[in-house]
C-alpha positions as CSV (number, residue, x, y, z in Angstrom):
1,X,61.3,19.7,-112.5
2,X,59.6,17.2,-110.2
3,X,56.2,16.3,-108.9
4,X,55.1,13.9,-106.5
5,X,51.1,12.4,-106.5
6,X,49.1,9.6,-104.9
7,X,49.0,6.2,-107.0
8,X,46.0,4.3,-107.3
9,X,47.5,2.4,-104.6
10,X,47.7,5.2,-102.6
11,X,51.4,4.9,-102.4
12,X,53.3,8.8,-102.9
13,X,55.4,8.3,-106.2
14,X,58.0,11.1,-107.2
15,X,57.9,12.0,-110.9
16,X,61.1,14.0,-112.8
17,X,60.1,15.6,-115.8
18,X,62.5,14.9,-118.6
19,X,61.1,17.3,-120.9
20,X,59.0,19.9,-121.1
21,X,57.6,19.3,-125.0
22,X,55.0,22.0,-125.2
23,X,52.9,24.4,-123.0
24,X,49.7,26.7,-123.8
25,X,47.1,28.7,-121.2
26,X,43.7,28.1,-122.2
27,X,41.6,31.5,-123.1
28,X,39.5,31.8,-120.3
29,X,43.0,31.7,-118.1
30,X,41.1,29.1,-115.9
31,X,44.5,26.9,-116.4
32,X,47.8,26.0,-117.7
33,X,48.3,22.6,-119.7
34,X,52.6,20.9,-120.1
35,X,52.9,17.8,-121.9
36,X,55.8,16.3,-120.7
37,X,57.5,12.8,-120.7
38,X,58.7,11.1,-117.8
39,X,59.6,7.5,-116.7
40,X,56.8,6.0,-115.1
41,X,57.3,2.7,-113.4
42,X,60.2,1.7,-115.7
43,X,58.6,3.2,-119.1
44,X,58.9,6.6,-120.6
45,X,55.6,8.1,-120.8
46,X,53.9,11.7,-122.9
47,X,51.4,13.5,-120.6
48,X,49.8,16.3,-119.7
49,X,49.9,17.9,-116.7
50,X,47.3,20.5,-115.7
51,X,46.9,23.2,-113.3
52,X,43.8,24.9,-112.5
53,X,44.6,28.7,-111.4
54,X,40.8,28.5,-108.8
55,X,41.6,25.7,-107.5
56,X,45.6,25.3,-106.7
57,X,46.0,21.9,-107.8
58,X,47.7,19.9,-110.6
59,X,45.7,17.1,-112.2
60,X,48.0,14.2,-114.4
61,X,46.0,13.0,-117.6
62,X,46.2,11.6,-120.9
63,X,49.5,9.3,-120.1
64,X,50.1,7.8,-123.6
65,X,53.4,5.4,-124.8
């Protein structure tokens, strides 16, 4: 799996999952949470990827070591 979002920079980076470790759906079924790992500029990374069901959209967060 792959995603592609707008850096800081505002330069359009493609990210490849490596893994999927773990994925829930929160109660209210407002959203789905995946923390993954990834490389990320050179380093592997653990985040969490979100996606919000109203609003179509993915949101990247928590990017850890």
């Amino acid at each position: 799996m792959r995603f592609r979002f707008r850096d800081r920079n505002g330069e359009i980076i493609t990210i490849n999952i490596e893994k999927i470790i773990s994925t829930d759906q929160e109660c209210s079924s407002l959203g789905a949470n995946f923390i993954c790992t990834a490389i990320l500029y050179g380093i592997q990374k653990t985040f969490r990827l979100r996606y919000n069901y109203y609003a179509h959209e993915w949101r990247m967060a928590g990017i850890g070591g």
